[in-house]
C-alpha positions in Angstrom: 0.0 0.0 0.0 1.2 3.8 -1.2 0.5 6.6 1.1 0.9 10.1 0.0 1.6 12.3 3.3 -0.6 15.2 3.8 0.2 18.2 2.2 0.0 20.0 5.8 3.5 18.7 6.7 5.2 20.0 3.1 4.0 23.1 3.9 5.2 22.8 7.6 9.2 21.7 6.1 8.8 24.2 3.9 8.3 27.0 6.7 11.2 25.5 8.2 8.9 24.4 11.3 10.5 21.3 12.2 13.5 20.4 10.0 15.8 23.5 8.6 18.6 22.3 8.1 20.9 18.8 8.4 22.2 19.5 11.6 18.1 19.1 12.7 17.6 16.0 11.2 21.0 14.4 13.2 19.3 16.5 16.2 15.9 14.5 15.7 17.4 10.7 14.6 19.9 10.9 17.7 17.4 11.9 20.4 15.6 9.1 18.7 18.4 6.3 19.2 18.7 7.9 23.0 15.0 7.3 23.3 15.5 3.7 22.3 17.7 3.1 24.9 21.0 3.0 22.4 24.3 2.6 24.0 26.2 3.3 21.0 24.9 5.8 18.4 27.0 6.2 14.8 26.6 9.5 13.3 28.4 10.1 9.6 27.5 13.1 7.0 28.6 13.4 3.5 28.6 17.3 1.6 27.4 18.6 5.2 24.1 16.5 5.4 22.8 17.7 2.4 24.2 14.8 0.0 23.4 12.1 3.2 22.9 11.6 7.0 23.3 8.2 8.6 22.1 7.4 12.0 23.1 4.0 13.6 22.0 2.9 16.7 22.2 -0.4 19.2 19.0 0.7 20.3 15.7 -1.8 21.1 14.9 -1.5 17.3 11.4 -1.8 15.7 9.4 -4.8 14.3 7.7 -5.1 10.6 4.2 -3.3 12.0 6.1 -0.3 14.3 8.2 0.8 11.2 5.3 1.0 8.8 3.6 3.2 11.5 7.0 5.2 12.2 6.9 6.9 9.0 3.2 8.3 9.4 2.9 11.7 10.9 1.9 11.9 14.4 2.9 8.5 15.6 4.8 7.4 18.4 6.1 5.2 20.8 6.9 7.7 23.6 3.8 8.0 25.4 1.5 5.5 26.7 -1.4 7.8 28.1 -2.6 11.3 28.2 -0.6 12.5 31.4 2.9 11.2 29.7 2.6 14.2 28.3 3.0 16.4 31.6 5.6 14.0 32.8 7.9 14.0 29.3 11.4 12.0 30.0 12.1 11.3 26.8 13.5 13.6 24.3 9.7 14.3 22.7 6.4 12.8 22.0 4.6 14.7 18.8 5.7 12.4 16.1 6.3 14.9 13.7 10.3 14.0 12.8 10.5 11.3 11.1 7.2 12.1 9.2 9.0 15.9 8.3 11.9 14.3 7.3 10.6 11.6 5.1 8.4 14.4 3.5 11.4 16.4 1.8 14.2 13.9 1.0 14.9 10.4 0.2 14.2 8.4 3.3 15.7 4.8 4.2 14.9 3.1 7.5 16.1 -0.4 8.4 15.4 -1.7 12.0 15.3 -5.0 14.2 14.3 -5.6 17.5 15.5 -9.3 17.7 18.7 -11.2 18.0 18.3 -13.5 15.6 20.1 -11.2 12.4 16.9 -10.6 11.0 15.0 -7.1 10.2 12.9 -5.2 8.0 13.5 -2.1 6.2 11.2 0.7 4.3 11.7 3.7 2.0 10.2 6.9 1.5 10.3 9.2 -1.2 9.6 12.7 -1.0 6.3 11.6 0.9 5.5 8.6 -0.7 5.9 5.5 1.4 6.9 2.2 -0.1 6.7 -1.3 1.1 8.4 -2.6 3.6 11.3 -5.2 3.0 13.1 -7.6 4.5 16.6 -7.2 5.7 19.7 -8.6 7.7 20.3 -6.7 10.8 21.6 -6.9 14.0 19.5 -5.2 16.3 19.0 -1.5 16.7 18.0 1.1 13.7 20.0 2.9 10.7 18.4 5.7 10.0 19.7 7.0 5.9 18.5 11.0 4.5 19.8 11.5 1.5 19.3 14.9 -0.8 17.9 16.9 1.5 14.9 19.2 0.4 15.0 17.9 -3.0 11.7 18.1 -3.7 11.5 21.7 -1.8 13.9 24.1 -4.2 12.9 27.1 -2.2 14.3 25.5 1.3 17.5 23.7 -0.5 18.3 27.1 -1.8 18.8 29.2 1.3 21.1 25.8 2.9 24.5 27.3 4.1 27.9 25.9 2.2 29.0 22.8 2.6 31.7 23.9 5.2 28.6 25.8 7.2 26.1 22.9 7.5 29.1 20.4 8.5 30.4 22.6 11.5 26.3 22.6 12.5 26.2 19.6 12.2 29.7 19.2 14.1 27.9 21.4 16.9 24.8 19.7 17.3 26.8 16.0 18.1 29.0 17.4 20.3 25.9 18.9 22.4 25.1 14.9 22.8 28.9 14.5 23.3 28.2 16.4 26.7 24.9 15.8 27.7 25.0 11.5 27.4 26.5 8.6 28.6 26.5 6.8 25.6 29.0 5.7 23.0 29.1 8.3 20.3 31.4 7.8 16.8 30.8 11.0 14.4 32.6 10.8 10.4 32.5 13.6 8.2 32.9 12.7 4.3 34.7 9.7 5.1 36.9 11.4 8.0 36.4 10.1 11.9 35.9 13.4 14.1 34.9 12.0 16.9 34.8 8.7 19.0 33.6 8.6 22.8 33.7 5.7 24.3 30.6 5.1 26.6 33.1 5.2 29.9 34.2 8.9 29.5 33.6 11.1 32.2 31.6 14.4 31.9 35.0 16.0 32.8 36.6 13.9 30.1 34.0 15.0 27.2 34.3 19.0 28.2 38.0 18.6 27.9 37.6 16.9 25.0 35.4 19.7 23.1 36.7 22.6 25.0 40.0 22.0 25.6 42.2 22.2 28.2 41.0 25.2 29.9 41.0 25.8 33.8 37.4 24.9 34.5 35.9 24.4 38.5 32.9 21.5 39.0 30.0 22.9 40.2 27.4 20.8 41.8 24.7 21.7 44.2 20.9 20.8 45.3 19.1 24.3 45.2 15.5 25.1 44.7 14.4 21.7 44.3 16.5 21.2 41.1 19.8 20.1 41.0 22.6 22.4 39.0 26.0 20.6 37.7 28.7 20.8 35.6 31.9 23.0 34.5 32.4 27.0 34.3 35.6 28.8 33.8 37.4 30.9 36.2 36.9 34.8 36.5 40.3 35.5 34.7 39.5 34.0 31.5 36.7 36.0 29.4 35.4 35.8 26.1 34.0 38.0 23.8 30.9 35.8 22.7 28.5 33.1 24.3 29.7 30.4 22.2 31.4 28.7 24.8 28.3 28.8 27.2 26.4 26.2 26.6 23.0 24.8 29.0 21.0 21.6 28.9 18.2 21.2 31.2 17.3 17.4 31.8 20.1 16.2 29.2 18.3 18.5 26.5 20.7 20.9 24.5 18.3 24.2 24.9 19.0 27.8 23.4 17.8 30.0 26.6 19.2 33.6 26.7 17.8 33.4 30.2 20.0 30.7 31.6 22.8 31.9 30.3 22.0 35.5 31.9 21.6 33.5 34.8 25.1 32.1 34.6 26.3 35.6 33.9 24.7 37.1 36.6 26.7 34.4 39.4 29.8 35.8 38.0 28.9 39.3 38.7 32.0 41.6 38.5 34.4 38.7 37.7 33.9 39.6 34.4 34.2 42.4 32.5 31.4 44.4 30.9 31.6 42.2 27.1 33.2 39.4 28.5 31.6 36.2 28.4 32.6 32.9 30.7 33.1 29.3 29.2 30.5 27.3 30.9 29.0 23.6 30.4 25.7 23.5 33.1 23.5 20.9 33.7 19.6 21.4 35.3 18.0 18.7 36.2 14.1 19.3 37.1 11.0 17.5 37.8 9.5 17.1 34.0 6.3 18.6 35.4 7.4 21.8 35.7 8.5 22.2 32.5 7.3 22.7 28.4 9.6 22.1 26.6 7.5 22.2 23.4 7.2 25.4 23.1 9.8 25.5 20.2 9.1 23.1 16.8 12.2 21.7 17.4 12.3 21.9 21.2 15.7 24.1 21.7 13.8 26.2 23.9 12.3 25.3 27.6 10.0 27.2 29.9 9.6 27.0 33.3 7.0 26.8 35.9 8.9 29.2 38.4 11.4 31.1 36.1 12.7 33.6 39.2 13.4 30.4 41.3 15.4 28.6 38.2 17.5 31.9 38.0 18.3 33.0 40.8 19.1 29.4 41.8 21.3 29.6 38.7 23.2 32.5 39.9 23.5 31.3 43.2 25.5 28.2 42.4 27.7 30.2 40.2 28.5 32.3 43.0 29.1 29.9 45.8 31.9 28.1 43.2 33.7 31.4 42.1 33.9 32.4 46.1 36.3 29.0 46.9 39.5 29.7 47.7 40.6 27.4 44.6 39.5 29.9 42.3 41.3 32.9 40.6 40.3 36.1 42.5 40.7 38.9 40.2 42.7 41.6 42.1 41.6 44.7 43.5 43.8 47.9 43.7 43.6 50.8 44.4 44.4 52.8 42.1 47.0 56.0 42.5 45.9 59.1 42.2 46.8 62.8 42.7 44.9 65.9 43.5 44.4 68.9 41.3 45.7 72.0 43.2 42.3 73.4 42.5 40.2 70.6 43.0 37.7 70.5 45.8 37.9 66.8 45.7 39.7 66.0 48.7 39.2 61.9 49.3 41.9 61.7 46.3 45.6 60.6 47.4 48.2 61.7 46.2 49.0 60.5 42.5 52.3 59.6 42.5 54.8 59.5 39.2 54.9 56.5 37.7 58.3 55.1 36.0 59.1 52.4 33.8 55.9 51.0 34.8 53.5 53.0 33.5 51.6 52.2 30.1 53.3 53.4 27.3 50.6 56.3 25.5 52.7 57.2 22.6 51.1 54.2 20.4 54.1 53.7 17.8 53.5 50.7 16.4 57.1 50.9 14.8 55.3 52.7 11.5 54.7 56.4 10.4 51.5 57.4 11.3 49.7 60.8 10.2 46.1 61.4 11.3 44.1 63.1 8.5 42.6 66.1 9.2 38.7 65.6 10.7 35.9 67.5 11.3 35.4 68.0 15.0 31.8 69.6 16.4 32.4 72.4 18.4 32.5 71.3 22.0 34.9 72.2 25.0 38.0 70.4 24.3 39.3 67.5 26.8 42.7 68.6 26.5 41.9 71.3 28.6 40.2 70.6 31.4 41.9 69.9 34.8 42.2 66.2 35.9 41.0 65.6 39.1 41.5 62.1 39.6 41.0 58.5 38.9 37.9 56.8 40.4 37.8 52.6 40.8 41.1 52.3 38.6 39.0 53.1 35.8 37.3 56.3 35.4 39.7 59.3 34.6 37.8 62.5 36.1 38.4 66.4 34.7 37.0 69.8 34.6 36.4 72.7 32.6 34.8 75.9 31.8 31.4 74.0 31.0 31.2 70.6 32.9 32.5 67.9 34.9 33.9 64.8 32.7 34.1 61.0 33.2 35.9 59.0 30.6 35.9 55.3 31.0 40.0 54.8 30.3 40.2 51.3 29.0 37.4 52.3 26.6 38.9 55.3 25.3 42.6 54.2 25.1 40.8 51.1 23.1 39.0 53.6 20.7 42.3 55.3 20.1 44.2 52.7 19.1 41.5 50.8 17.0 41.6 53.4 14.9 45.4 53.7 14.4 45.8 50.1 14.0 43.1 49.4 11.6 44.6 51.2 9.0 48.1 49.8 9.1 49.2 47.4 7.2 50.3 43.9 8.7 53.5 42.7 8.5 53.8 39.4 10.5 56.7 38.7 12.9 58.4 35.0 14.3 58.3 34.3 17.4 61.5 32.8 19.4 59.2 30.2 20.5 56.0 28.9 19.4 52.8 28.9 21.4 50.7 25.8 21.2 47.4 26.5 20.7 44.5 24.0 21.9 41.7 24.6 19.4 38.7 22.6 19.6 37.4 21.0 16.5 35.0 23.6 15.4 37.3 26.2 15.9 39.8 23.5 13.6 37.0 23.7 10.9 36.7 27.8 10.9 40.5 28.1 10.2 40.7 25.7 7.5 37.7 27.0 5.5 39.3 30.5 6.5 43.0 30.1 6.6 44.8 32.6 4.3 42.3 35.2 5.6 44.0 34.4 8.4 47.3 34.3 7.7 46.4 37.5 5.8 46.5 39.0 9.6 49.9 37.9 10.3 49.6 34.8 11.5 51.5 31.4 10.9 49.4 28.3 12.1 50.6 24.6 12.1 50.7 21.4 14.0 49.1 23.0 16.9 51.6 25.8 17.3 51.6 29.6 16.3 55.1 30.6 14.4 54.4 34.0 13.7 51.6 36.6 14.3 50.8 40.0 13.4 53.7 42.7 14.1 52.1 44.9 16.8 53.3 45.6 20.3 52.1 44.8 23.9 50.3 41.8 23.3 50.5 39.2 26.0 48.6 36.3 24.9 49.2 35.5 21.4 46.7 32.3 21.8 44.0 34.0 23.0 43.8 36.6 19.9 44.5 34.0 17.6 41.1 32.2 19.2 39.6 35.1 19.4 40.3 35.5 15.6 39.3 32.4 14.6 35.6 33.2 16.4 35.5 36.0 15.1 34.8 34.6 11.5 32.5 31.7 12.9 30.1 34.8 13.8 31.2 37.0 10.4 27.5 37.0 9.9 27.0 39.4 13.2 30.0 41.4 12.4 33.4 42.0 10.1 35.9 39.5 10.8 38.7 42.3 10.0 37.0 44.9 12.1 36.6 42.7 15.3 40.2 41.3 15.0 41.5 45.0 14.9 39.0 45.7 17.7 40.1 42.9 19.9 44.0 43.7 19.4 42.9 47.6 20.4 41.5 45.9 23.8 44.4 43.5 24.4 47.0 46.5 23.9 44.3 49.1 25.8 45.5 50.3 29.4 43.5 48.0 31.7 41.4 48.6 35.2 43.6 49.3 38.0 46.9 49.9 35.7 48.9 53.1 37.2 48.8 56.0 34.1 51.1 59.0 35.0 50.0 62.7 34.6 51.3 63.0 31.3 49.4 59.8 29.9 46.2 61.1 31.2 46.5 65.1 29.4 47.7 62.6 26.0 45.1 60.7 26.5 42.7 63.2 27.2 44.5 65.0 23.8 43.7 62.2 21.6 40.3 62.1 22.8 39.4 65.8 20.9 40.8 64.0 17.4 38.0 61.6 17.4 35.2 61.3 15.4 33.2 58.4 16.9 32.8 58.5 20.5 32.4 54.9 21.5 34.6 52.0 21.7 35.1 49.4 18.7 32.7 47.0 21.1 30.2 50.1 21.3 31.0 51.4 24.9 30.7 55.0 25.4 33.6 56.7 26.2 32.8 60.1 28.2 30.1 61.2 30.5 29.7 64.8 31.2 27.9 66.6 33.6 26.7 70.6 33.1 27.7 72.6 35.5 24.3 74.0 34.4 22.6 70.9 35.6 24.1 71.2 38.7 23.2 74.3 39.8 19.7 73.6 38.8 19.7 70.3 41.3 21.1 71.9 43.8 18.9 75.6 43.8 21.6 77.9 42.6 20.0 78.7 38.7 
């Protein structure tokens, strides 16, 4: 018998409702072969998924009758009665996967559930089901997609390249990586990425996606949930979520309000912009959470979304307060006292010698500003410095107002613009510096490389030889990263631009370092050439207060 599939789930593929890509079909067939208790899942992907996905499982398998029904929409083995639905452990119950799959590409299944060698398979066709046939098969299911939205131009279209869709892919299986205990092997066009055997630790699969970074376990019972896993220490900040990842009951979910919640435990650890690396784990009764609200459940809701966050937070916090974790330093900084200035809590700012940050910004080329059109405003460079406040606000006055300027942010604007429009030379280093990059980040350089290099920098067997010829920065390993990230997310912004941007905040004077006297007038100098007053990351630079408003606040106008 021939069954056409209703023209209601096209549509639904063709909106992109349930399946939108290859890396959603691996999500759906592995949740499937967790679901049927699998304890070794095979994942391999040929042109990205779009030429063909195969999922292999060990799992319980299906008889003749349960794979003709598998392929219908709407069917499935998940739930036995109406309140499964409010008590959901598996990885979902609607039935619409397979179905949405089978609906826009060339479908195989083949599936035993005995021991005796034997099995059945069936095929499906751009919606049309075949018969079912018989096979030999050990037990479990194979799962085949081949050409992808074949039959749906308009969706194939708008796929990513090749290179994209594989590292989504890549993404998406090492999210199960993390969140099971199973045995997971992953090959891309013939090439074995991955293999996990079913003993690793969750300590041994972060390492083993992130790296060898300096993470601290967390683990704690709070608010009737339980919160595990991995975050990095205060000291080490990134520009961009993508090492924060969250799974609540061993479900990968996309939740900008967990990760706020993480965020929020590191408080001021971290600097405004900087992100941490963090692997968390919530487990939660299944009743007090949907997590259908999403077609393809990557988002979760919660019963009691104040107790979930501030639990979050909490945990965070307790682990960064142990005495085993980095402590980012607090001092105060020096400061002196205008002569004129009422300000009288200031100390005295004392010289600074070879110490200080060096404000002069050669970066061993000539350099000529081009004349620019400034608005008329009071100029910086002469105002009085009063003092620095926290390490990190530089304080003046003039005729007009009082002025804050935030001095990492400024010294950052200043030299983003000098550097961007010098040319690159690259430079050797005396002695390489390994860098551990994590097999996406191994993908972005190879689809990117002489880009790359184009920057300055020499990449190979693990190490960096050379890298771009600019001063005062410390950690080659960390811009190179950086770089790298940088075009994974060229869709949000120019790779170029943000690599310039984050050497002008590596070099940039930080919180807490001493400036002398000097270095803040040229800084404050420098300030009146600019056209754009925010930093490369968008960070305004100077706050001003009217002398005008003041005297209104306090009576005197």
């Amino acid at each position: 018998m021939i069954i056409k599939l209703p023209e209601e789930v096209v549509r639904r593929i063709a909106a992109g409702e349930v399946v939108d890509h290859p890396s959603s079909v691996v999500k759906e067939l592995v949740e499937n072969a967790i679901d049927a208790r699998a304890s070794k899942v095979k994942v391999s992907i040929e042109g990205g998924g779009k030429s063909s996905i195969t999922v292999d499982d060990d799992g319980i398998g299906m008889s003749e009758e349960d794979l003709k029904m598998a392929v219908l929409p709407h069917t499935t083995s998940k739930i036995e009665d109406f309140d499964d639905i409010f008590n959901l452990t598996t990885f979902g119950f609607r039935g619409e996967a397979i179905a949405s799959m089978a609906a826009v590409s060339k479908m195989k299944i083949e599936s035993s559930n005995t021991q005796d060698g034997t099995g059945h398979g069936i095929e499906v066709i751009g919606g049309i089901i075949g018969e079912t046939f018989s096979i030999a098969k050990t037990k479990g299911t194979r799962v085949t997609v081949t050409d992808l939205f074949f039959n749906v131009p308009a969706r194939r279209k708008f796929l990513s390249s090749v290179a994209v869709e594989s590292r989504m892919v890549t993404e998406i299986v090492e999210k199960f990586i993390l969140s099971s205990n199973i045995s997971i092997e992953y090959a891309r066009d013939g090439e074995r990425i991955y293999s996990i055997a079913k003993e690793s630790t969750l300590e041994d699969r972060v390492r083993i996606i992130f790296g060898d970074q300096n993470l601290t376990k967390i683990d704690e019972q709070m608010g009737g949930m339980r919160i595990y896993g991995y975050i990095s220490a205060p000291d080490v900040g990134r520009q961009n979520r993508l090492n924060e990842v969250v799974f609540v009951n061993d479900r990968y979910v996309k939740s900008p309000f967990l990760l706020k919640a993480i965020e929020t435990g590191y408080a001021e650890h971290l600097k405004k912009g900087e992100f941490p690396t963090a692997v968390v784990f919530i487990e939660v009764p299944p009743q007090v959470i949907d997590v259908n609200v999403h077609p393809q459940k990557l988002e979760v809701k919660f019963s009691d979304q104040s107790r979930v966050f501030g639990s979050i937070a909490t945990v965070v916090k307790h682990a960064l307060a142990s005495p085993s974790i980095f402590q980012i330093p607090v001092e105060r900084s020096s400061n002196f006292e205008s002569k004129e200035s009422s300000f009288q809590t200031y100390e005295k700012h004392e010289k600074v010698g070879d110490g200080a940050r060096n404000f002069d910004f050669d970066l061993d080329r000539t350099y000529e500003r081009p004349q620019q059109k400034v608005e008329e405003r009071e100029k910086l460079s002469q105002t009085k410095p009063m003092g620095i406040l926290k390490g990190r606000y530089l304080l003046s006055y003039g005729q007009n107002a009082i002025y804050i300027t935030d001095i990492h942010a400024a010294h950052e604007r200043i030299l983003f613009d000098r550097i961007k429009i010098q040319t690159l030379s690259s430079q050797k280093l005396i002695n390489p510096v390994k860098v551990d990059l994590n097999q996406i980040q191994k993908d972005v350089f190879k689809d990117h490389e002489e880009e790359i290099k184009s920057f300055g920098f020499e990449f190979k067997d693990g190490k960096l030889f050379s890298v771009p010829s600019i001063k005062d920065v410390d950690d080659w390993a960390a811009l190179f990263v950086s770089t790298i990230e940088n075009f994974r997310i060229s869709f949000a912004k120019d790779p170029k631009e943000a690599f310039f941007a984050d050497v002008a905040c590596k070099m940039a004077v930080k919180t807490g370092e001493k400036i002398s006297d000097e270095e803040m007038l040229q800084l404050l100098s420098d300030l009146d050439k600019l056209e754009i007053w925010s930093c490369p990351h968008g960070r305004p630079l100077v706050y001003s207060i009217e002398f005008g408003r003041l005297d209104r606040y306090f009576g005197r106008d």
